[in-house]
C-alpha positions as CSV (number, residue, x, y, z in Angstrom):
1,X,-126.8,-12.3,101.8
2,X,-127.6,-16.0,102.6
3,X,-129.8,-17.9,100.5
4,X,-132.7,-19.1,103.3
5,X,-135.4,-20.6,102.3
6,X,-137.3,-17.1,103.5
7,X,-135.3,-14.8,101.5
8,X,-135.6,-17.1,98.3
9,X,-140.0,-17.6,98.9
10,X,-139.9,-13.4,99.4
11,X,-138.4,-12.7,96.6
12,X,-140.1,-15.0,94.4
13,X,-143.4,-13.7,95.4
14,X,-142.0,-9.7,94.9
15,X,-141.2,-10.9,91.5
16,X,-144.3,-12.7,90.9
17,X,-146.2,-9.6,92.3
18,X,-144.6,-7.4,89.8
19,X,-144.5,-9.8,86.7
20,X,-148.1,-9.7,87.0
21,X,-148.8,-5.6,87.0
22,X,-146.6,-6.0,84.1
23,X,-149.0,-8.4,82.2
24,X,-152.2,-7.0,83.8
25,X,-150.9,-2.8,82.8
26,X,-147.8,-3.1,81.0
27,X,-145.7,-1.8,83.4
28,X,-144.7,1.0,85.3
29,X,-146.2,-0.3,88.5
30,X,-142.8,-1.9,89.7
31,X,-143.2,-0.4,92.6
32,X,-145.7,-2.4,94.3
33,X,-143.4,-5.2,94.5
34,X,-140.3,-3.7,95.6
35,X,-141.5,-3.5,99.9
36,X,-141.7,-7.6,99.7
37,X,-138.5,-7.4,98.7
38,X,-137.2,-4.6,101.2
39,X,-137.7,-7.1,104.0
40,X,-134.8,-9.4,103.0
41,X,-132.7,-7.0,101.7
42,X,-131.6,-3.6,101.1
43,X,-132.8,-1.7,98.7
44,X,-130.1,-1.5,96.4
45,X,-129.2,-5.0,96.3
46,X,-133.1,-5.5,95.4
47,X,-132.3,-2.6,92.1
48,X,-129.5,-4.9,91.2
49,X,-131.6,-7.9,90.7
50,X,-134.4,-6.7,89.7
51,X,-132.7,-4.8,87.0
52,X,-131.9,-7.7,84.8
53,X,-135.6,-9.5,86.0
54,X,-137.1,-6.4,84.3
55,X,-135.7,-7.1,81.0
56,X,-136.4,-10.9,81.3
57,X,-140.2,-9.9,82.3
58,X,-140.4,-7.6,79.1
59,X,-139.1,-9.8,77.0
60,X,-142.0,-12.4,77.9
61,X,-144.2,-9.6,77.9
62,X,-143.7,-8.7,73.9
63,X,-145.7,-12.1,73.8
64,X,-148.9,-10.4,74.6
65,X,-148.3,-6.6,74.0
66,X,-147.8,-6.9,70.5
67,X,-146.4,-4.2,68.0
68,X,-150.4,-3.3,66.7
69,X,-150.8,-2.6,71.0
70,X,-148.0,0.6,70.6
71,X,-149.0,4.1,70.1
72,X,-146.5,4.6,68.1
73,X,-146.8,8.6,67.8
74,X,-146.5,8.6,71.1
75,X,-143.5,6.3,71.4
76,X,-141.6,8.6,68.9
77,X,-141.6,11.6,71.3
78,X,-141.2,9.4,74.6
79,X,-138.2,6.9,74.0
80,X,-135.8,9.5,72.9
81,X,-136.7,11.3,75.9
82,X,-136.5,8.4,78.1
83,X,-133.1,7.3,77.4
84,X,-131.7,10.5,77.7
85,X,-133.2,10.7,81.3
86,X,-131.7,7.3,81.7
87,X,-128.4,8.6,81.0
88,X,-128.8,11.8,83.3
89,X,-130.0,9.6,86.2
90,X,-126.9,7.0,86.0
91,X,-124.6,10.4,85.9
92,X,-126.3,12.1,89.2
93,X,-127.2,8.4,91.0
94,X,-124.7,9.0,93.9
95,X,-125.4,13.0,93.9
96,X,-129.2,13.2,93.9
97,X,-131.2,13.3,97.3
98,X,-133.2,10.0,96.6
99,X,-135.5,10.6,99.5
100,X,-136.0,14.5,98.2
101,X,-137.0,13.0,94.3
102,X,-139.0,10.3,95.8
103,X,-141.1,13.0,97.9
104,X,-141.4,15.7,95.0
105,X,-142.8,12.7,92.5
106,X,-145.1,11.3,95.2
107,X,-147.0,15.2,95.6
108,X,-147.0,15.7,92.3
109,X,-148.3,12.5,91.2
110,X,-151.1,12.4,94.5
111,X,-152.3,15.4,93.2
112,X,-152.7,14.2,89.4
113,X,-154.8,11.8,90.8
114,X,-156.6,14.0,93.2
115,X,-157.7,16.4,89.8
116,X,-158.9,13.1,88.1
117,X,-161.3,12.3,90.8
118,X,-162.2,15.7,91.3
119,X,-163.6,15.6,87.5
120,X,-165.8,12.8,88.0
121,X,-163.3,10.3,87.3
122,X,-164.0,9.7,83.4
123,X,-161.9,8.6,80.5
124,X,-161.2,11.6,78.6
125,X,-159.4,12.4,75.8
126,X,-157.0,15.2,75.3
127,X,-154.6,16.5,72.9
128,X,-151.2,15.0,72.2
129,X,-148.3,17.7,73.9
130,X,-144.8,17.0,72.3
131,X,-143.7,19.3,75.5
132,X,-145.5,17.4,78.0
133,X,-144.2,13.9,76.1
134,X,-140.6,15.0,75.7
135,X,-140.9,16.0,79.5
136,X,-142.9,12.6,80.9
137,X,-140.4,10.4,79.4
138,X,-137.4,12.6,80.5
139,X,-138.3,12.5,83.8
140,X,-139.6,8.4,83.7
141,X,-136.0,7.9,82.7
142,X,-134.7,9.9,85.0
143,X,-136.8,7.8,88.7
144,X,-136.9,4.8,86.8
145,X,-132.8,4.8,87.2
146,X,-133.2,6.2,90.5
147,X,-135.4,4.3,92.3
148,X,-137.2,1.7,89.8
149,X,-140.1,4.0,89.5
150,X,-140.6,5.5,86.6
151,X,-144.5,4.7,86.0
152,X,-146.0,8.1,87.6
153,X,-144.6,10.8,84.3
154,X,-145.2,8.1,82.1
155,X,-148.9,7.7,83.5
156,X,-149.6,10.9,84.0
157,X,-148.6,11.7,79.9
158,X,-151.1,8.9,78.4
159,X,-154.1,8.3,80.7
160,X,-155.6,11.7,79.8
161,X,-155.3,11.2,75.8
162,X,-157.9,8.3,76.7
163,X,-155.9,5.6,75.0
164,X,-158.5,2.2,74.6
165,X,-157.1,-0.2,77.4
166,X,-154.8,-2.1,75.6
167,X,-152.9,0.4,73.8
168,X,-152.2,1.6,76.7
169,X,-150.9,-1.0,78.3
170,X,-149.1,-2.1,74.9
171,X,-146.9,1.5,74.8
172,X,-146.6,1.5,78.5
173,X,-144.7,-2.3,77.9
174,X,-142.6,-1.2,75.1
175,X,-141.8,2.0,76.5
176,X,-140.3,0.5,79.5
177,X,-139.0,-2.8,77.6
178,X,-136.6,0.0,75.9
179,X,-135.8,1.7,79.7
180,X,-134.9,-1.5,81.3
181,X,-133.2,-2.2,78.8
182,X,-130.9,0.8,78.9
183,X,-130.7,0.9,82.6
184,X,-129.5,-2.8,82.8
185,X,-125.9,-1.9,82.3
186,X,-125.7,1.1,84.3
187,X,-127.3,-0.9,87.2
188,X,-124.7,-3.4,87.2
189,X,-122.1,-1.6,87.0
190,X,-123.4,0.6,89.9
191,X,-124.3,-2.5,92.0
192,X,-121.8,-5.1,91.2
193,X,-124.6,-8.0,92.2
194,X,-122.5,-11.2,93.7
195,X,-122.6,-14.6,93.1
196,X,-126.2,-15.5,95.3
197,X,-127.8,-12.4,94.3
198,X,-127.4,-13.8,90.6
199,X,-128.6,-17.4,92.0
200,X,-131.5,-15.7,93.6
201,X,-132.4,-14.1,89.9
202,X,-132.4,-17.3,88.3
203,X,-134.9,-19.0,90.9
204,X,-137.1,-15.5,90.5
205,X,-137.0,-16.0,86.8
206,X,-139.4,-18.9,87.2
207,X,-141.9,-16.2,88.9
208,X,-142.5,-14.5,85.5
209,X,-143.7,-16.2,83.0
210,X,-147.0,-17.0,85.2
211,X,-146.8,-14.1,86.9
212,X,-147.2,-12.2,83.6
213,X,-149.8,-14.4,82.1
214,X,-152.0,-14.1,84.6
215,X,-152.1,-9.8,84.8
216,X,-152.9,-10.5,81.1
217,X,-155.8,-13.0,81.8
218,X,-157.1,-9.6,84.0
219,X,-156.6,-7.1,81.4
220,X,-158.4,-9.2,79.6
221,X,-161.2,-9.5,82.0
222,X,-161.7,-5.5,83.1
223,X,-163.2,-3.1,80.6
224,X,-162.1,0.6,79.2
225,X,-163.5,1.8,82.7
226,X,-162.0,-0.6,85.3
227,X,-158.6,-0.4,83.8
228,X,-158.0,3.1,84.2
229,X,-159.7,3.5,87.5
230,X,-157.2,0.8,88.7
231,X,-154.4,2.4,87.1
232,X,-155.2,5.4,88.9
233,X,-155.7,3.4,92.1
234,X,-152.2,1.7,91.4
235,X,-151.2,5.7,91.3
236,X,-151.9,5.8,94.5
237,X,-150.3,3.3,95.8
238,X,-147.3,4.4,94.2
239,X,-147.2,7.4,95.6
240,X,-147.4,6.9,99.6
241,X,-145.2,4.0,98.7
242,X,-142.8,6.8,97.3
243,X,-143.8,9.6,100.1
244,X,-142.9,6.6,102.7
245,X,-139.8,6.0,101.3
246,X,-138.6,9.9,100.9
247,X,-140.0,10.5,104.4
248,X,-138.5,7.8,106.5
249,X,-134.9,8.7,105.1
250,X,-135.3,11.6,106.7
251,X,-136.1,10.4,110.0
């Protein structure tokens, strides 16, 4: 991969794109970013830098989602979960039908959001399900090491306990400060990114800090109501963005 000055403006922006759902929701919504940087190169290459991005974004991130911004009952029940999933998804990388998970977790996620609107679209609050917990961040770990995409399970575990906006985008941001994290390694070692791939992280890492501070600035700006609706918006997106993907392999 050369180093043009198109492929290095791309990428900044993907990154830029990304830092900021990560200030704005506290992650999960990587997703969004990752067709910028489809264009310039494959997809693969793009999970080996972003991995190590990811960490550097949380890490800037802890600024403003701040340990009393964790559910930390929730956390409990998710992390464990998570990195196990991590470790299950580095084991069957090379064996799993990316295009087939990428399908399955766009249906089931489009229709979690379709049930949302369907009952008026309203913050609600529901119990807490160690079950559906242990199972959300099981399976976050497991598309997060996949594909970068482990936002849906984790969404659809906490937006219907009707968490107030900013704890949870604080547990979202730890949750997946602890995932990338785990999957930095992994990634590496699976990708092997070379010498202008590693050049091209360091120019991206100047995308973040302003990137991040400004999706804060918004959180800050939306109410209770506004959040969630664009959470579940950003869902969506997620979700044709993953149908697209699992689709067009197989054509």
């Amino acid at each position: 991969m050369d180093l043009t000055l198109a492929i290095v403006l791309v990428a900044f922006a993907g990154v830029f794109l990304i830092s900021f759902m990560r200030g704005a929701f506290g992650g999960g919504f990587a997703i969004v970013g990752i067709p910028l940087l489809s264009t310039v190169m494959d997809p693969v290459t793009a999970g080996g830098m972003l991995a190590p991005l990811f960490v550097a974004m949380d890490l800037y991130a802890l600024r403003y989602w701040k340990a009393s911004t964790w559910s930390k009952p929730d956390l409990v029940l998710l992390v464990p979960a998570l990195v196990i999933g991590i470790g299950c998804g580095y084991l069957l990388f090379r064996l799993l039908d990316h295009r087939a998970i990428a399908i399955v977790m766009a249906a089931i996620t489009l229709v979690f959001v379709s049930l949302w609107f369907l009952r008026g679209g309203e913050v609600t609050v529901q119990p807490r399900s160690t079950p559906k917990a242990l199972a959300a961040g099981f399976t976050s770990g497991i598309t997060t090491m996949v594909a970068h995409s482990g936002g849906p399970p984790l969404a659809m575990y906490l937006l219907p306990l009707g968490l107030s906006k900013e704890i949870y985008a604080g547990t979202t941001s730890l949750f997946f400060t602890v995932g990338n994290a785990t999957k930095l390694v992994p990634w590496l070692m699976l990708v092997q990114p070379e010498a202008k791939v590693w050049a091209l992280m360091a120019i991206c890492l100047l995308a973040i800090p302003a990137g991040i501070w400004l999706g804060w600035r918004l959180h800050g700006a939306l109410d209770q109501r506004q959040v969630y609706r664009a959470c579940y918006g950003l869902l969506v997106v997620t979700a044709l963005k993953l149908l697209w993907d699992g689709v067009s392999g197989y054509l």
